[in-house]
Kinemage of the C-alpha trace (Angstrom):
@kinemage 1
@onewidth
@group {chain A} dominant
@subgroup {mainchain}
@vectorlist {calphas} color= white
{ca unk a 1} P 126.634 79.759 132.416
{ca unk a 2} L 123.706 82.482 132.484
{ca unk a 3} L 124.224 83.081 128.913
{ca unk a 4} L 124.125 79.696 127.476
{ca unk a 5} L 120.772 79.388 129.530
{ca unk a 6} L 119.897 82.639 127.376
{ca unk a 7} L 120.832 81.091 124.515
{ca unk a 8} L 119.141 78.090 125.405
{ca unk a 9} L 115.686 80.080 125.792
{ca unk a 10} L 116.283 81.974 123.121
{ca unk a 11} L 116.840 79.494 120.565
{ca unk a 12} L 114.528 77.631 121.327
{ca unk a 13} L 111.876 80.372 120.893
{ca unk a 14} L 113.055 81.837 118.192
{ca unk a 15} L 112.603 77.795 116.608
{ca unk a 16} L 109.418 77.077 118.135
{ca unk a 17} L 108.253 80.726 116.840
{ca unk a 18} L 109.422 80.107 113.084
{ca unk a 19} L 108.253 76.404 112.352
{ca unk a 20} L 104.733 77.248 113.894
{ca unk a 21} L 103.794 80.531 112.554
{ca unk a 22} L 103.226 78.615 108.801
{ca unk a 23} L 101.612 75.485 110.622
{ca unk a 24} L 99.085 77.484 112.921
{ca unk a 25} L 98.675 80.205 110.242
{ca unk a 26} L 97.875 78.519 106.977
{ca unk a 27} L 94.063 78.298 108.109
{ca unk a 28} L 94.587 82.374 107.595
{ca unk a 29} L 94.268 83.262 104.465
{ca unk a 30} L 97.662 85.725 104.694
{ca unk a 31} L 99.678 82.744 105.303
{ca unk a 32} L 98.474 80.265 103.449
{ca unk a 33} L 101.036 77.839 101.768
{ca unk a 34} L 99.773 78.762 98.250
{ca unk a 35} L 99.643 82.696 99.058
{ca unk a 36} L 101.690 85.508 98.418
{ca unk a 37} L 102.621 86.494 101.913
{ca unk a 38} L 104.173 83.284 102.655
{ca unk a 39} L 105.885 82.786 99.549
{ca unk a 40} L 107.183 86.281 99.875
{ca unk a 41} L 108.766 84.820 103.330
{ca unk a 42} L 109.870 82.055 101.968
{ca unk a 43} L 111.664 83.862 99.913
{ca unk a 44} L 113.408 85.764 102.735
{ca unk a 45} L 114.038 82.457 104.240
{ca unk a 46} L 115.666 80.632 101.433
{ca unk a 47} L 118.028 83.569 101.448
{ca unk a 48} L 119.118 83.186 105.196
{ca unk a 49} L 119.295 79.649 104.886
{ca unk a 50} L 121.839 79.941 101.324
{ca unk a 51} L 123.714 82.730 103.129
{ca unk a 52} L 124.432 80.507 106.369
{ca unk a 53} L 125.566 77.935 104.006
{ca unk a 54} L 128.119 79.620 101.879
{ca unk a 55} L 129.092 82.483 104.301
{ca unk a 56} L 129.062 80.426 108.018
{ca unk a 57} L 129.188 76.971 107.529
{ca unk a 58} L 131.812 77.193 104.650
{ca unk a 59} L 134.189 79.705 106.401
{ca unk a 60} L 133.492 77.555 109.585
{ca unk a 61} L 134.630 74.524 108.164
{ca unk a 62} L 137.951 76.155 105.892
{ca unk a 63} L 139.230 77.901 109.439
{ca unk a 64} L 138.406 74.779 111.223
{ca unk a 65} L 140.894 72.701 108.712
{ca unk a 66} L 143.540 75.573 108.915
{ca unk a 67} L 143.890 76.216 112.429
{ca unk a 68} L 147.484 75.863 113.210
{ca unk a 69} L 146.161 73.716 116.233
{ca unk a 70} L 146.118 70.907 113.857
{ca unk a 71} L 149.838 70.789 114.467
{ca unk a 72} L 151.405 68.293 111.872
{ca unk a 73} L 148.113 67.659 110.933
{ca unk a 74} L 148.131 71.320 109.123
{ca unk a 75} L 150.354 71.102 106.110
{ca unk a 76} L 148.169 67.811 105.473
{ca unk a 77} L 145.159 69.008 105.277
{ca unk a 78} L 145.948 72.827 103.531
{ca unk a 79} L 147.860 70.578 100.393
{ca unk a 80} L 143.632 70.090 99.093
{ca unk a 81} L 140.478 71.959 99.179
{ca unk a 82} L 138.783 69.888 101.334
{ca unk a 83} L 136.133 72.162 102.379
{ca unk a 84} L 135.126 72.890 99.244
{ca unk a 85} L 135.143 68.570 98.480
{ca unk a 86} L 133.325 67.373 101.073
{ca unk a 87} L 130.665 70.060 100.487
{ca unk a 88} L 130.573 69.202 97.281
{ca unk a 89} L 130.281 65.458 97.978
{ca unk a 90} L 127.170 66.448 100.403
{ca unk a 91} L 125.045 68.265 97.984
{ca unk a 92} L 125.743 65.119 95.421
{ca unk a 93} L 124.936 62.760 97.988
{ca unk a 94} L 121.538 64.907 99.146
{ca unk a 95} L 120.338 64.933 95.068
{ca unk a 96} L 121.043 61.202 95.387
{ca unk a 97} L 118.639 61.014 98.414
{ca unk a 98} L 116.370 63.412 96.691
{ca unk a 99} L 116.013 61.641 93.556
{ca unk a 100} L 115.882 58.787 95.562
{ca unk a 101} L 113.155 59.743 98.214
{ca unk a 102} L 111.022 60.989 95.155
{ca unk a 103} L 111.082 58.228 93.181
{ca unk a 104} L 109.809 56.014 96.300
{ca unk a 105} L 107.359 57.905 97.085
{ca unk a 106} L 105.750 58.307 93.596
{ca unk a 107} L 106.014 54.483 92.926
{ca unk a 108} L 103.788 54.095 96.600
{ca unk a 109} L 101.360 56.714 95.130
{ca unk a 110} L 101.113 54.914 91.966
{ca unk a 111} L 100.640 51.491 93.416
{ca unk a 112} L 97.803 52.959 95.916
{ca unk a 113} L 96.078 54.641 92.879
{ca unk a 114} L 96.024 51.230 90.860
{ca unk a 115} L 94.321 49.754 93.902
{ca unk a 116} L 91.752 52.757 94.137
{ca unk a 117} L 91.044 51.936 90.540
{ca unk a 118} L 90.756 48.324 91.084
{ca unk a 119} L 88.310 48.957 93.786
{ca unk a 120} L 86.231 51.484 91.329
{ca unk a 121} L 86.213 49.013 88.701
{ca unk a 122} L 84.567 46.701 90.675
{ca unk a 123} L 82.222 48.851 92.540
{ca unk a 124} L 80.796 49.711 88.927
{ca unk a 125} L 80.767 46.261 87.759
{ca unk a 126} L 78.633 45.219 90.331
{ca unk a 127} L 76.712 47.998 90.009
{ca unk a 128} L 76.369 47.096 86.203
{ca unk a 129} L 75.177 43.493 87.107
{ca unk a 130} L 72.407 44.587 89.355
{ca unk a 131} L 71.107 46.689 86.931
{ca unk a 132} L 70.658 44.058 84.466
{ca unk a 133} L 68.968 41.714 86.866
{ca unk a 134} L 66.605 44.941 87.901
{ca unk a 135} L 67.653 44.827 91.508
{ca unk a 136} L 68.124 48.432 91.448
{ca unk a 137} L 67.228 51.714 89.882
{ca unk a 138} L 68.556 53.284 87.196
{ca unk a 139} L 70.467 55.906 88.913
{ca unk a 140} L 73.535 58.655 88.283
{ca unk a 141} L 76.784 55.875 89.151
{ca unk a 142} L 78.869 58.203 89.838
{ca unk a 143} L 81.423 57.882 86.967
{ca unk a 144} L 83.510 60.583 87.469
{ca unk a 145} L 86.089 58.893 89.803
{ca unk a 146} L 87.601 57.264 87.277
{ca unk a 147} L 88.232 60.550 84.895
{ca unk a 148} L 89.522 62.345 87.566
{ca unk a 149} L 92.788 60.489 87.412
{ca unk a 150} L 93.525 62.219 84.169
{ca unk a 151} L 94.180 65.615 86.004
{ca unk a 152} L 95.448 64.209 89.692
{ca unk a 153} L 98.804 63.515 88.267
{ca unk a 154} L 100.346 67.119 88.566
{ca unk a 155} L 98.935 67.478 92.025
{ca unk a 156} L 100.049 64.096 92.946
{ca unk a 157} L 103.685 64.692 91.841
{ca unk a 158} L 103.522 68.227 93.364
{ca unk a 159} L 102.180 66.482 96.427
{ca unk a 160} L 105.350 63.947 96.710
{ca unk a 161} L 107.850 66.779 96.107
{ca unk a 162} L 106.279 68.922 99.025
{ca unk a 163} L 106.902 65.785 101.370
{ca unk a 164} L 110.369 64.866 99.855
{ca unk a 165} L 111.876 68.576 100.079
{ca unk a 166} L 110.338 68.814 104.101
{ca unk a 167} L 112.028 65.692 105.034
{ca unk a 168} L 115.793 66.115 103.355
{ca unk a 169} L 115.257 69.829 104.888
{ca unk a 170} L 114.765 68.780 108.077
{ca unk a 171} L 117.727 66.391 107.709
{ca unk a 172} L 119.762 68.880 106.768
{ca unk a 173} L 118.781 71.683 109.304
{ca unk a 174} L 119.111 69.390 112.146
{ca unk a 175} L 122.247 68.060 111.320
{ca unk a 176} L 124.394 71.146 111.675
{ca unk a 177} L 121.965 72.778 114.096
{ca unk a 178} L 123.414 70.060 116.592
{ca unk a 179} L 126.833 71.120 115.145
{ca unk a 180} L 126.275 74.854 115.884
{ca unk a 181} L 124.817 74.231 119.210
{ca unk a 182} L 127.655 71.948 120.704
{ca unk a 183} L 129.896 75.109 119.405
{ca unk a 184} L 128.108 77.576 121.024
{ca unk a 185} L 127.790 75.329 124.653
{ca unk a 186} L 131.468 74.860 124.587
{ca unk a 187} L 132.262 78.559 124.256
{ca unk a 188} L 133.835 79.856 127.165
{ca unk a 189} L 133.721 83.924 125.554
{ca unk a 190} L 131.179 85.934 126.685
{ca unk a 191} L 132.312 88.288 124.048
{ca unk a 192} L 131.916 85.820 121.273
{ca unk a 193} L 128.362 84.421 123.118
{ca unk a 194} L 126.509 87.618 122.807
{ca unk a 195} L 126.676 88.419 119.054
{ca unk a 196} L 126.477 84.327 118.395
{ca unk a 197} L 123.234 84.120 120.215
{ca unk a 198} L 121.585 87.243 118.148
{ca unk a 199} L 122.773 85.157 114.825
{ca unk a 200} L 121.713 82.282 115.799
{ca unk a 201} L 118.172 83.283 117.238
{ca unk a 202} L 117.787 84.947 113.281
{ca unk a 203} L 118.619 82.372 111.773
{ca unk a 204} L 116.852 79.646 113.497
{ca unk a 205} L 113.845 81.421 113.666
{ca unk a 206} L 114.109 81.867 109.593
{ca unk a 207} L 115.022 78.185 109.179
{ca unk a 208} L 111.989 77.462 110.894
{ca unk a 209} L 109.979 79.235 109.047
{ca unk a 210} L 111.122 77.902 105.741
{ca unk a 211} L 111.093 74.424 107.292
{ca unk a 212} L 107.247 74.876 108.812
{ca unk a 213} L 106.266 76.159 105.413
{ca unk a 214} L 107.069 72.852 103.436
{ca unk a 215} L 105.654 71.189 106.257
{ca unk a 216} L 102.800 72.710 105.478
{ca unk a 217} L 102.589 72.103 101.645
{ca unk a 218} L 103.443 68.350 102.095
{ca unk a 219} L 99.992 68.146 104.225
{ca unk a 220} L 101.255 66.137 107.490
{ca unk a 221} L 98.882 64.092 109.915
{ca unk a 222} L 98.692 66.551 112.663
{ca unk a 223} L 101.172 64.391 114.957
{ca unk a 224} L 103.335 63.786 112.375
{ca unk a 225} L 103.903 67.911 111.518
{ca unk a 226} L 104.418 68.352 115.536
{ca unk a 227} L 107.274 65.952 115.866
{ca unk a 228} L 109.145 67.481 113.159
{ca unk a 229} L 109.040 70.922 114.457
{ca unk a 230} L 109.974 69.813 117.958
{ca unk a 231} L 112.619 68.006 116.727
{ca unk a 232} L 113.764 70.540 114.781
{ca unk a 233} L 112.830 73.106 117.900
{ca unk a 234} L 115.097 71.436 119.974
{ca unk a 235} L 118.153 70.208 118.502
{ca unk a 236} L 120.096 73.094 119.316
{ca unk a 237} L 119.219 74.102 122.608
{ca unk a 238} L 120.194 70.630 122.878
{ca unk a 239} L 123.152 70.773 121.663
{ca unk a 240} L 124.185 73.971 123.727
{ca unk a 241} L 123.534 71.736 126.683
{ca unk a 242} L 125.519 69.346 125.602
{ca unk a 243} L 128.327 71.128 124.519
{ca unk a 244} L 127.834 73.169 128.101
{ca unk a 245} L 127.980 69.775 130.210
{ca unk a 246} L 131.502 68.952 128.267
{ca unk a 247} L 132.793 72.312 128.119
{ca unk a 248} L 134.977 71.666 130.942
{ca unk a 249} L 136.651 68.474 129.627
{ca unk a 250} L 136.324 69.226 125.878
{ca unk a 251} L 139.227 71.023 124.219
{ca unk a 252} L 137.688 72.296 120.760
{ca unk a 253} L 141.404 72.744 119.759
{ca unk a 254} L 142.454 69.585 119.884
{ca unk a 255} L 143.102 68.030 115.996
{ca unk a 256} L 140.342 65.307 116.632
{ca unk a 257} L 137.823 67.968 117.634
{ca unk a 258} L 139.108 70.468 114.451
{ca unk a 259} L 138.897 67.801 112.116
{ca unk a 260} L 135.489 66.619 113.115
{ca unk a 261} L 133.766 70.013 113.512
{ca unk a 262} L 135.979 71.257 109.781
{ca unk a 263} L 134.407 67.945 108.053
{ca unk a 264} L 130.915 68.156 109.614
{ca unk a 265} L 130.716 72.209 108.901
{ca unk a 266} L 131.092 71.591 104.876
{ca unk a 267} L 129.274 68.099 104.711
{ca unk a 268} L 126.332 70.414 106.111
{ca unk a 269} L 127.003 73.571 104.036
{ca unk a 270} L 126.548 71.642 101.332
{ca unk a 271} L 123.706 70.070 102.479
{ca unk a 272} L 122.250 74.001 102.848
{ca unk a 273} L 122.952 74.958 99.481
{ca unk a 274} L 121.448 72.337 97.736
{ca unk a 275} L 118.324 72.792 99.700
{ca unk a 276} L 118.306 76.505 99.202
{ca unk a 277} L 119.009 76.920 95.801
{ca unk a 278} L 117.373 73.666 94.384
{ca unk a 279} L 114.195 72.759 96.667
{ca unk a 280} L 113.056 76.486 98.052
{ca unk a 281} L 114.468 78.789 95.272
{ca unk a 282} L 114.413 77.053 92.042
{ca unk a 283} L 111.550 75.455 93.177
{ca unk a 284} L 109.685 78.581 93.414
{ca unk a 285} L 111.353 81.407 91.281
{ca unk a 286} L 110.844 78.878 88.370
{ca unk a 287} L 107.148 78.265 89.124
{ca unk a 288} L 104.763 79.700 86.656
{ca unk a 289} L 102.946 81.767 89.503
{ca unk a 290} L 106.130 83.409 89.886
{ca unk a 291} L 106.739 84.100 86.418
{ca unk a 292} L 103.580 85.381 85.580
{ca unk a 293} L 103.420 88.293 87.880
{ca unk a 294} L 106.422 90.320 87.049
{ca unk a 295} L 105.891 92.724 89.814
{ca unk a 296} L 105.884 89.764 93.026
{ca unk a 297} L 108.910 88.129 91.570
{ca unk a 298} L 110.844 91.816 92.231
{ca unk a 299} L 109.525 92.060 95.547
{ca unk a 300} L 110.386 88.126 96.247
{ca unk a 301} L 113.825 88.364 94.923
{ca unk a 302} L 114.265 91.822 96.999
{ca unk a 303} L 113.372 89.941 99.924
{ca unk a 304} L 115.658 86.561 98.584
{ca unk a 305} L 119.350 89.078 98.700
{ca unk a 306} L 117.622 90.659 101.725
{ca unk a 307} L 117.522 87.715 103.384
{ca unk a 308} L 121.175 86.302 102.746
{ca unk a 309} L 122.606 89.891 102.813
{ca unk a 310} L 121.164 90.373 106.486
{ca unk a 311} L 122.256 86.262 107.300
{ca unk a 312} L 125.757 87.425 105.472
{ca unk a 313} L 126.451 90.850 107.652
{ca unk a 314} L 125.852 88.982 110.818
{ca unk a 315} L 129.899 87.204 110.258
{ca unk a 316} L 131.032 90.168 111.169
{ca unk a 317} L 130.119 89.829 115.016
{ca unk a 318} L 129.377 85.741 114.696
């Protein structure tokens, strides 16, 4: 029980420590959403979170859906790749909410624009009217508003993405964080606890920081940016004490308990990879900031197969 209070503390600061460094530090200039330094972590980050994807939550879910616990369940479930199926079902089904998400929230930015412009118009048109009557000045009107719209569309669009990629992030992180917690509170090995906590303090505090950096870009209200790092902060420690209340009337051998944690593991490892390889590395390796300085896109994608080897070599102990 001392350990999985530990691992309670130390998960937790680990995930308090890596959504808040990019949410207290972008008023730094080091760590400011559109520097170097951060995407340089990012980069780092993206490759934990692709690495605990493919290497954990994949080989999770395939041992989960072979364990000869499953009984006559086995022979069942080994006749199809099912790990590999409903992973693949998950990352279809998180471009669907993607594409989805996006296309909402551009049509609401649209719609409040065309009521901006509505209200310009008519400023301008009153101010037009008064002028002929001579009840004012002739003065500078202030014309510009309505040209700016010609250039706000990239950073509207850019805008939408940054708040689209946070949320289906955070949906995605959270949803196997509970998984991984639960596992660890219902661990009864001290020898498998130890080297489980280590990987898991890594790579929630990386996960954080990825997560606190998009945060960041998509520009949250203040109270809206600190209930999405708490929640994501303390979904696994919650989990762990969960899974730690049950452990003594939960068998995770049982074929109900294999199936669920097997399915769950892949419908969130592919949940991981879409996010890592679509919204955090495409996303960025692609940009033309990246591609334009030769020299920080080797050091980025350096610290990119640092990040998943490091993520990867910890499945050797967790």
């Amino acid at each position: 029980m001392v350990l999985k209070f530990v691992a309670v503390a130390s998960i937790l600061v680990a995930g308090f420590g890596g959504v808040s460094i990019p949410l207290v530090g972008k008023s730094r200039r080091f760590l400011r959403p559109d520097g170097d330094v951060f995407a340089a972590a990012k980069a780092f980050a993206a490759g934990v979170i692709l690495a605990t994807g493919f290497v954990h939550m994949l080989r999770d879910s395939w041992d989960a859906l072979r364990e000869p616990c499953l009984g006559t369940h086995s022979r069942a479930w080994a006749k199809f790749p099912f790990t590999g199926f409903f992973a693949m079902v998950s990352a279809l089904f998180t471009l669907l909410v993607d594409f989805l998400a996006t296309e909402y929230y551009e049509r609401r930015e649209a719609r409040g624009r065309v009521e901006r412009g509505k209200v310009v118009d008519y400023d301008e048109g009153c101010d037009e009217a008064l002028l002929e009557t001579g009840i004012v000045e002739v003065k500078d009107l202030g014309r510009g508003g309505r040209h700016s719209h010609s250039h706000d569309g990239d950073d509207v669009e850019s805008s939408v993405r940054h708040v689209v990629v946070s949320q289906v992030l955070e949906l995605g992180i959270v949803s196997h964080s509970m998984i991984i917690g639960l596992s660890l509170g219902v661990s009864q090995s001290p020898c498998t606890m130890k080297p489980l906590i280590v990987a898991l303090s890594f790579h929630q505090f990386f996960e954080g920081f990825a997560l606190g950096g998009c945060i960041s870009q998509a520009q949250f209200k203040t109270l809206s940016a600190t209930i999405m790092s708490c929640f994501f902060a303390l979904t696994t420690p919650l989990g762990v004490a969960i899974g730690a209340s049950v452990a003594s009337i939960f068998n995770p051998y049982s074929p109900v308990a294999l199936i669920t944690e097997g399915i769950l593991d892949a419908l969130s490892a592919g949940i991981l990879v879409y996010m890592a390889l679509v919204d955090l590395i495409a996303a960025d390796f692609l940009s033309k900031k990246m591609r334009c300085n030769f020299r920080f896109q080797i050091i980025c994608y350096c610290l990119l197969f640092l990040g998943a080897g490091l993520m990867s070599s910890l499945a050797i102990w967790a």
